[in-house]
ROLOPA-887012 format. One line per field, with one value per residue (C-alpha): residue in three letters; z, y, x. Coordinates in steps of 0.25 Angstrom, whole numbers, padded with zeros to 4 digits, always signed. Layout:
! residues N
aa <- [ALA, ...]
pz <- [Z, ...]
py <- [Y, ...]
px <- [X, ...]
//
This chain:
! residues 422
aa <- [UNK, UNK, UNK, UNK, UNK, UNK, UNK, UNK, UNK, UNK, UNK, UNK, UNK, UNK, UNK, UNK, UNK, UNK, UNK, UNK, UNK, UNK, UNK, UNK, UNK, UNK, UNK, UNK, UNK, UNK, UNK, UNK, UNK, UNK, UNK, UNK, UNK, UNK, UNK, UNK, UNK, UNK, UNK, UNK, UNK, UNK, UNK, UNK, UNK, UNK, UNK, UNK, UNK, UNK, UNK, UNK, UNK, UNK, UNK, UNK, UNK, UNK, UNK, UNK, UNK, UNK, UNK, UNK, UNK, UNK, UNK, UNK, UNK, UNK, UNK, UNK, UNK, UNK, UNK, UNK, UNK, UNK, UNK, UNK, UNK, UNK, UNK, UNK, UNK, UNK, UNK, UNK, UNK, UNK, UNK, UNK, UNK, UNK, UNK, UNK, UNK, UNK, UNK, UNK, UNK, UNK, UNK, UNK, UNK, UNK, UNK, UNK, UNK, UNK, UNK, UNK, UNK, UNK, UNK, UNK, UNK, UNK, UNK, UNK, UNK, UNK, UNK, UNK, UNK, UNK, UNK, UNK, UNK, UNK, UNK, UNK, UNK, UNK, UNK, UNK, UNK, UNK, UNK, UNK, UNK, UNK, UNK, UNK, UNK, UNK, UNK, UNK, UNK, UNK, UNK, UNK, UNK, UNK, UNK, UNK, UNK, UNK, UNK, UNK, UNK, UNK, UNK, UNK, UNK, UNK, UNK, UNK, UNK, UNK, UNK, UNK, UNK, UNK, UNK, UNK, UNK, UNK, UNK, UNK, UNK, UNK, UNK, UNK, UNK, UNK, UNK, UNK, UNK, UNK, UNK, UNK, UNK, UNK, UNK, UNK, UNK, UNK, UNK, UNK, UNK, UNK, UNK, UNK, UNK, UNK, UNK, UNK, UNK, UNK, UNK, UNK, UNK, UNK, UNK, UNK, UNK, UNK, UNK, UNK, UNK, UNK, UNK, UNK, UNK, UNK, UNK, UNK, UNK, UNK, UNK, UNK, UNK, UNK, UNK, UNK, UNK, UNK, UNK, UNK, UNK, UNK, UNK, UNK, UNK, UNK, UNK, UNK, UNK, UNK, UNK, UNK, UNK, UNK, UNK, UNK, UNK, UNK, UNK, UNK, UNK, UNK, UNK, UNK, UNK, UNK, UNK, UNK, UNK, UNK, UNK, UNK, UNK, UNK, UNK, UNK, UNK, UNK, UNK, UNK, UNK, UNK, UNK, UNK, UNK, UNK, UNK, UNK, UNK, UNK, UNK, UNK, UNK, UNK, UNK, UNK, UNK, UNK, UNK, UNK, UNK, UNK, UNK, UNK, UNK, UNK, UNK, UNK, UNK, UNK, UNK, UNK, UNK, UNK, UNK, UNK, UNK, UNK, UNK, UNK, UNK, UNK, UNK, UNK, UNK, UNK, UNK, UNK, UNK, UNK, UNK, UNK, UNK, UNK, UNK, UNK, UNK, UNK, UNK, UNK, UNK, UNK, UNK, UNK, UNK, UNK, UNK, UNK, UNK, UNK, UNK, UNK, UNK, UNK, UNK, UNK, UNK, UNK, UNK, UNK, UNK, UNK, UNK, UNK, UNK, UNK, UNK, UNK, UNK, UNK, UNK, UNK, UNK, UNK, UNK, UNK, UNK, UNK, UNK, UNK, UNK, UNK, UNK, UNK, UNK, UNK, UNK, UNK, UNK, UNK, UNK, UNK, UNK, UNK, UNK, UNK, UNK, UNK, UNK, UNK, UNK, UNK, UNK, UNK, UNK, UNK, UNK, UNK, UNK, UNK, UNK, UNK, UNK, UNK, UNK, UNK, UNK, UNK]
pz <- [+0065, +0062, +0056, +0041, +0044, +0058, +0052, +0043, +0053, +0062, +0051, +0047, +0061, +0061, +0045, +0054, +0065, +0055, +0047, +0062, +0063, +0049, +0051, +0063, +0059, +0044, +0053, +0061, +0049, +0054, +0053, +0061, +0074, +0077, +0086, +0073, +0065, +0073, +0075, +0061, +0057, +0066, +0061, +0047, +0049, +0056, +0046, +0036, +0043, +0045, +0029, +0026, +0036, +0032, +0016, +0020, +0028, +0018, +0004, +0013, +0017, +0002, -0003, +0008, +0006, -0010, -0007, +0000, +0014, +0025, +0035, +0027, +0034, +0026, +0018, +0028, +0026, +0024, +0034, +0036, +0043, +0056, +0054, +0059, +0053, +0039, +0030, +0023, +0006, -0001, -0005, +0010, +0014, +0002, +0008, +0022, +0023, +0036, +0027, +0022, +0013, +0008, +0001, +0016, +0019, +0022, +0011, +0000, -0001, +0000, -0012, -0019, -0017, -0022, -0035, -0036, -0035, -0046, -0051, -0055, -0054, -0037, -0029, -0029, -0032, -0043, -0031, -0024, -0037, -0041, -0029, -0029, -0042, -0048, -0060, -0070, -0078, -0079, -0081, -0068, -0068, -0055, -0040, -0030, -0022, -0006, +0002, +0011, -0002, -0008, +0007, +0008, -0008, -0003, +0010, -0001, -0009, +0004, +0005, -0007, -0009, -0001, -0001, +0002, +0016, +0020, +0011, +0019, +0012, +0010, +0004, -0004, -0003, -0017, -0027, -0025, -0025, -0011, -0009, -0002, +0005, +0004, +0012, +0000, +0008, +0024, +0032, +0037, +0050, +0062, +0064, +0076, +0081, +0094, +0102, +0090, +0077, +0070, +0060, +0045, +0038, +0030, +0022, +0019, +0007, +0003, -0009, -0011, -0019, -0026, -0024, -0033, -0035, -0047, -0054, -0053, -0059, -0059, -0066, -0058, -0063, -0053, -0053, -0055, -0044, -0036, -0035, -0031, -0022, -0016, -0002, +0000, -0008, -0022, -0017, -0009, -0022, -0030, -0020, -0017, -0032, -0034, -0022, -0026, -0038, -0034, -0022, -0032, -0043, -0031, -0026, -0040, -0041, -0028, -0029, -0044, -0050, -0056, -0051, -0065, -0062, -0051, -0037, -0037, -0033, -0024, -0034, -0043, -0043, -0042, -0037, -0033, -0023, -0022, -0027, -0034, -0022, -0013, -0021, -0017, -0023, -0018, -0012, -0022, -0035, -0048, -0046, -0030, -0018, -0008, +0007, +0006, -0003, +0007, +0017, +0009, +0005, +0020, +0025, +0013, +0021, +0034, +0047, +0052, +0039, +0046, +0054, +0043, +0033, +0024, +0013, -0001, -0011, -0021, -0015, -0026, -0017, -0005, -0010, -0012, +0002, +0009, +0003, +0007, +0020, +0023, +0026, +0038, +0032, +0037, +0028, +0029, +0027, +0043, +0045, +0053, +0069, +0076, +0072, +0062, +0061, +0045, +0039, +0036, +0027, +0035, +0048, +0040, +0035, +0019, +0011, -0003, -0014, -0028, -0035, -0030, -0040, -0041, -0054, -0047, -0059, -0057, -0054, -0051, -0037, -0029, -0015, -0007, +0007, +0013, +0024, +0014, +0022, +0013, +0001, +0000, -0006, -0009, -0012, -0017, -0012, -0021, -0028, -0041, -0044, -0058, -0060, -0077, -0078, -0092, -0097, -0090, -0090, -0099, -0088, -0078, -0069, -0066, -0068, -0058, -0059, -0047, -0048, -0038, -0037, -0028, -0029, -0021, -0019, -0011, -0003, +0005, -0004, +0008, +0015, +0004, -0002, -0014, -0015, -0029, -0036, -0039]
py <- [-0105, -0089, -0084, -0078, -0063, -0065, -0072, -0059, -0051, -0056, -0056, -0043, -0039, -0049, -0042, -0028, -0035, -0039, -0025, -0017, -0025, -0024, -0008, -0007, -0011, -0003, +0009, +0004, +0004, -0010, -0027, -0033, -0037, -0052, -0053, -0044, -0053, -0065, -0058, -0054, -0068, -0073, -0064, -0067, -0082, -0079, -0068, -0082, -0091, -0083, -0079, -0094, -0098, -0088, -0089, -0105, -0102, -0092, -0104, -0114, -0104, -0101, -0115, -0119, -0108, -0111, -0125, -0119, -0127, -0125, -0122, -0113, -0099, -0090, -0077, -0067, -0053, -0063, -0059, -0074, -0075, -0066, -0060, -0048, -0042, -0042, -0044, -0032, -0028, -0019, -0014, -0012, -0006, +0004, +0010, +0010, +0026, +0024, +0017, +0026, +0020, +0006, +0001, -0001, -0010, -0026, -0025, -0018, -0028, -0040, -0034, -0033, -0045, -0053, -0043, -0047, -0062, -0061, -0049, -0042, -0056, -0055, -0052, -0035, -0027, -0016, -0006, -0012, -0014, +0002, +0006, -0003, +0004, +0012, +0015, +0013, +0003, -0006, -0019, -0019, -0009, -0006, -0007, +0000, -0008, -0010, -0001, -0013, -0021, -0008, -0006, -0019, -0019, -0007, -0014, -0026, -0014, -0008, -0020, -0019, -0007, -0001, +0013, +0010, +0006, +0019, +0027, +0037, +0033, +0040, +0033, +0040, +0036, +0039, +0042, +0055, +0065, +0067, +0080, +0079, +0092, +0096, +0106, +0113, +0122, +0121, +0133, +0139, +0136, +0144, +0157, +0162, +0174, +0183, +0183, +0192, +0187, +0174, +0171, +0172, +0169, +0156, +0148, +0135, +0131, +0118, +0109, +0097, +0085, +0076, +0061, +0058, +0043, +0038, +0024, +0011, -0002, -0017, -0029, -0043, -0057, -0067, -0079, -0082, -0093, -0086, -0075, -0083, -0096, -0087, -0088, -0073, -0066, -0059, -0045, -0051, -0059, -0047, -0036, -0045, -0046, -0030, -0027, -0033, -0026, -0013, -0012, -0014, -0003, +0007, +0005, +0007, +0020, +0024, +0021, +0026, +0034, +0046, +0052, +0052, +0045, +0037, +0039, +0047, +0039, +0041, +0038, +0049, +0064, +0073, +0088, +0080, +0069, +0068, +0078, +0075, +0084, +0071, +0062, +0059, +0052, +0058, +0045, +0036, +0031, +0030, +0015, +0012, +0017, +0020, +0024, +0037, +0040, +0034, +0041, +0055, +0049, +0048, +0061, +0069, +0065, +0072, +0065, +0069, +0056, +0046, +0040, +0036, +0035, +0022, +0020, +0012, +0005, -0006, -0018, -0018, -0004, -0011, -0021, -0011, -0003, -0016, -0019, -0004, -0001, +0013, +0019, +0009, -0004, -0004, -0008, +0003, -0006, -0010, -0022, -0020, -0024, -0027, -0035, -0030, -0016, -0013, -0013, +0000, +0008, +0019, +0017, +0021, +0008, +0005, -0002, -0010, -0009, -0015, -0003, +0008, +0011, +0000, +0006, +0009, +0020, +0033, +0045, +0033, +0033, +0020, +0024, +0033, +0037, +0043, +0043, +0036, +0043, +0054, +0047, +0046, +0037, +0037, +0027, +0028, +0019, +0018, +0005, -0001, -0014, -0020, -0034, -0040, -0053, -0055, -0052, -0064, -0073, -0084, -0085, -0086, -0073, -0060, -0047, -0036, -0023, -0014, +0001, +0008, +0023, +0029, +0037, +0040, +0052, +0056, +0068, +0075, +0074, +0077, +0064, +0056, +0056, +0047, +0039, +0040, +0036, +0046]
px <- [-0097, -0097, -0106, -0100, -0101, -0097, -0085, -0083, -0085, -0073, -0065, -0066, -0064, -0051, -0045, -0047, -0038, -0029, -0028, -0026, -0013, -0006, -0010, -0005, +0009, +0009, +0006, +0018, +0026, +0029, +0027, +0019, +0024, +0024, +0012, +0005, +0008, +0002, -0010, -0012, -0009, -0019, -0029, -0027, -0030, -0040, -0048, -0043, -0051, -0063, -0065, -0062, -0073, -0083, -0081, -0083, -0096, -0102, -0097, -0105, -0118, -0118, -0118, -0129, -0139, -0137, -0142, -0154, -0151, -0160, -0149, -0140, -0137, -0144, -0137, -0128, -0139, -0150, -0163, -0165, -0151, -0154, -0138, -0142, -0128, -0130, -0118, -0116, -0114, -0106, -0120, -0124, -0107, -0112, -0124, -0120, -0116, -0109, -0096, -0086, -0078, -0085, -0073, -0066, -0078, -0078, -0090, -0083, -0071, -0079, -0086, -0073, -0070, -0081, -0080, -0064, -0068, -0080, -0083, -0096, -0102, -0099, -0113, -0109, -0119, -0119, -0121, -0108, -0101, -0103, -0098, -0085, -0083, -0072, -0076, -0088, -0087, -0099, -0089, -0083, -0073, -0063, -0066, -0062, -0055, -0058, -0049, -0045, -0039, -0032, -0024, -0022, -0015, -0008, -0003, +0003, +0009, +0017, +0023, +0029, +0031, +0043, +0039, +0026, +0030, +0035, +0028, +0016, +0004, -0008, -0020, -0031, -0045, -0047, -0036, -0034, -0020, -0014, -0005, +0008, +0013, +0026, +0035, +0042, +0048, +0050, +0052, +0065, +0071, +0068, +0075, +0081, +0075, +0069, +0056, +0048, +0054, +0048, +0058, +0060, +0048, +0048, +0038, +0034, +0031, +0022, +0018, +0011, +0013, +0002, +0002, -0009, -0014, -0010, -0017, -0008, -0016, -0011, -0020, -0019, -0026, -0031, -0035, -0052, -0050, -0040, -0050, -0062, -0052, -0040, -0041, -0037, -0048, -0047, -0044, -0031, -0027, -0030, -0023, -0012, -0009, -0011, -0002, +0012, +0010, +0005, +0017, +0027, +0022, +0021, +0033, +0040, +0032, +0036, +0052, +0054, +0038, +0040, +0026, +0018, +0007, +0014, +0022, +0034, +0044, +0057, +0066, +0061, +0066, +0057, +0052, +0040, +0046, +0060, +0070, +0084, +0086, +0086, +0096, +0111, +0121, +0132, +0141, +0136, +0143, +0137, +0134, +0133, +0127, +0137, +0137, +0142, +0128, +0120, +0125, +0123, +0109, +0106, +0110, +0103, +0090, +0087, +0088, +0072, +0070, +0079, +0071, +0061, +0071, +0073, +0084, +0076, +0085, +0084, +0090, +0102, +0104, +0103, +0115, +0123, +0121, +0123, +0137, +0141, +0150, +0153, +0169, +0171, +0167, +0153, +0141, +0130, +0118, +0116, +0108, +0096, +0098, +0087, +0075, +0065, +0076, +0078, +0090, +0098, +0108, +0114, +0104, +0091, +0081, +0082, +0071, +0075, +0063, +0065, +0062, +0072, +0081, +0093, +0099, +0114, +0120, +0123, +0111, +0102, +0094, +0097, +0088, +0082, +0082, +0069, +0057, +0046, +0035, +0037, +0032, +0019, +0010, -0004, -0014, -0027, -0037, -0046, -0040, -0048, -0047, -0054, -0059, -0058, -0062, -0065, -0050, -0045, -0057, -0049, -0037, -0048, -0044, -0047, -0038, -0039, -0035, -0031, -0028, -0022, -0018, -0007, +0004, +0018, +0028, +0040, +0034, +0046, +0058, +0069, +0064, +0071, +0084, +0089, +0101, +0108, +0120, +0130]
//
């Protein structure tokens, strides 16, 4: 049988297999094609079996060198072993110069890990530990979460999230303010004119907006023998807990924040994302959507957004568009033809989320039609997550506290209009 770093070896080489084919198609801005999704199911059974069969080998190396037998393999590292590779700790990731960031390391999230699972009490040295910290306090305080996790949470919140997963995205190594230029004023058109006139003079005039991380915190309890027995590992079942949740709050934030202290939200007028300028209402009735407004709400956007463009409404919205036939009888929702080919209202792609607006009275918002890469999101890598043991030692769990910090904001306000009741 393999050896246990060869076995970890392999299977890290396998996750990177893995990861390649889940960003291939995310950069795609599509799923996985069906022989993707064999491979990648392949590869996870594989990468399975391999962390099974080398936590077995290392529980039965352990149990025999503790019994002191003769023929037990001594300790990976050990001088005695002739492993001329020796298995490396956060201690050794931490003075190795050559690393750049050590929190995108095999090393640092395997520390994590044993930290999520027990603690202080796991085998991390005070060296590791300082530098895994966030914060000073003595008792344990927040750690910075490895970069691998937080992308990973982030990749659950996408999927929850419906702007999320058209949004452009920018992530920040630490939790700093991103500026977003602006075009406030655009030049005029071109003049007309002979071989030694230039034209008119014009000027451009450009501002800059400020998506600045702000801090979002959520507290989770699991399990003690979840933690130490789950077949998935702690920071799954913790990040997996912390995801749903997170993907959700976003995407609230996103639809309806007012921008203190939290995304500005699409939903929201304001000179700092999208204008009352961009709402219409004419061809709707105080209670309903009609054709007539959805019509007017697609040509108040230019055509150069089209192609990119995708109507969102809440799904008691979506009801209502799908019952509506325009002056010859014909419904304007069209069913989409070909395999995998979305479904449309007026030939442009529509998303339903359960947090856009679905109050239907007059002057109230009820959807909005734009090209969601002008939103931006920022995410701020540098995720904390706290362990407290002692507040649930009688219920025999363990509370985790993950903050986050982000922020979101409309960034070009004529690449969106708002549909509005009359």
């Amino acid at each position: 049988m393999e050896n246990v770093i060869a076995m970890r070896k392999k299977r890290a080489g396998l996750i990177h297999d893995a990861r390649a084919i889940l960003d291939k198609a995310e950069e795609e801005k599509r799923s996985l094609t069906a022989e993707e999704e064999e491979t990648y199911n392949r590869l996870d059974g594989e990468i399975d079996k391999l962390e099974t069969d080398a936590n077995r080998m290392e529980k039965q190396i352990q149990r025999e060198r503790a019994l002191g037998e003769p023929g037990a393999p001594p300790a990976a590292g050990d001088p005695a072993s002739g492993d001329p590779e020796k298995r490396r700790t956060l201690g050794d990731v931490l003075q190795d110069r050559s690393i750049g960031n050590v929190r995108n390391t095999e090393e640092y999230r395997a520390a994590f890990a044993e930290w999520m699972t027990c603690g202080r009490e796991a085998s991390i040295t005070a060296e590791e530990f300082r530098a895994m910290q966030v914060d000073s306090d003595a008792g344990g305080g927040y750690l910075v979460a490895p970069q691998q996790m937080v992308l990973e949470l982030l990749k659950e919140a996408d999927a929850i999230a419906v702007i999320r997963q058209y949004a452009r995205i920018h992530q920040l190594e630490k939790a700093a303010s991103l500026g977003a230029p602006t075009l406030d004023k655009d030049a005029d058109d071109w003049d007309w004119t002979t071989e030694l006139r230039t034209g008119d003079e014009t000027e451009l005039e450009f501002g800059k907006r400020e998506l600045r991380p702000h801090p979002l915190a959520k507290r989770v309890k699991v399990s003690n023998t979840l933690l130490r027995k789950s077949t998935i590992g702690p920071e799954a079942l913790v990040r997996e807990r912390l995801g749903y949740k997170l993907g959700i709050t976003q995407e609230k934030a996103y639809m309806t924040g007012d921008g203190n202290q939290k995304p500005l939200g699409v939903f929201v007028a304001s000179k700092d994302g999208i204008t009352a300028a961009r709402d219409v209402s004419e061809g709707n009735t105080d209670t309903s959507i009609m054709p007539d407004g959805l019509i007017e709400a697609k040509y108040a956007l230019k055509q150069a957004y089209w192609p990119r463009a995708r109507w969102i409404f809440h799904r008691d919205g979506i009801k209502q568009i799908r019952k509506l036939k325009d002056g010859e009888g014909q419904y304007i929702w069209q069913p989409g033809i070909t395999g995998g080919a979305p479904d449309r209202i007026l030939e442009l792609p529509y998303t339903a989320s359960e947090f856009a607006p679905n109050t239907f009275t007059t002057g109230k918002y009820v959807g909005i039609l734009g090209d969601f890469r002008y939103y931006w999101i920022v995410d701020a890598l540098d995720m904390a997550i706290q362990r407290l043991v002692e507040l649930y030692a009688e219920t025999n769990q363990t509370g985790f506290i993950g903050r986050y910090e982000g922020d979101g904001m409309p960034v070009l306000e004529e690449a969106f209009v708002r549909v509005k009741l009359g």
